[in-house]
N, C-alpha and C positions, 0 to 999 in steps of 0.2 A: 620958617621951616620950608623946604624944599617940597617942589610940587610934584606931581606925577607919581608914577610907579618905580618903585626902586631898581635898580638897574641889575640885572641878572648875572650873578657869574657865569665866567667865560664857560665852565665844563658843563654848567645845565645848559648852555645855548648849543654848545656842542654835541650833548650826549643823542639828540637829532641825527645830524649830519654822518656821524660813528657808522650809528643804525644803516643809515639808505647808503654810506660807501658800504658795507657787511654785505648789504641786498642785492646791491651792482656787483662785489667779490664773488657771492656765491649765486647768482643768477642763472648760470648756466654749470652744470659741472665739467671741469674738466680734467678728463683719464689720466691717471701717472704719465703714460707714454707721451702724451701731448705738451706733457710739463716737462718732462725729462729736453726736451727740444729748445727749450728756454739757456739750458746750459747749466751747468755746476755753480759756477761761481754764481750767478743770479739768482740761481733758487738759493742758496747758501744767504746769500743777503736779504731776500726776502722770507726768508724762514727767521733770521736774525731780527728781521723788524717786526715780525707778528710775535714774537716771542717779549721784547719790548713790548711791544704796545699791551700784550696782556701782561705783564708786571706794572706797567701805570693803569691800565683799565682796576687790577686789581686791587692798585691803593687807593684810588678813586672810590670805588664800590664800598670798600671801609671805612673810607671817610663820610661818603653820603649815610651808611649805615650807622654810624656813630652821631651825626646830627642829628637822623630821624630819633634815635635811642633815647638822645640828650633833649630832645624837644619836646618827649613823651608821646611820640607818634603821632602828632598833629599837623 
């Protein structure tokens, strides 16, 4: 039998990391006008990838919900 602690999925090692980049994102706020200065196309793509990433945050979230359901909450 195999020693040690079982070895964690990638997305529980992750779901850390998510967190403190979210903390460093919203850290300081900054004004539409300050953003606007960034340009069209780059907010356009980074609105495109927060938009991703909360449709995989969200399948994630379902999936861990479903395990906790299926394991009887333990």
């Amino acid at each position: 039998s195999p020693r040690g602690r079982k070895r964690l999925p990638a997305c529980v090692k992750a779901a850390p990391r998510i967190a403190r980049a979210l903390e460093e994102a919203l850290a300081e706020v900054t004004p539409p006008e300050d953003l606007r200065r960034v340009g069209d196309a780059r907010l356009r793509a980074t609105l495109e990838q927060i938009e991703e990433s909360l449709v995989r945050l969200q399948w994630l979230q379902a999936t861990l919900q479903e395990a906790l359901e299926g394991d009887g909450g333990s």
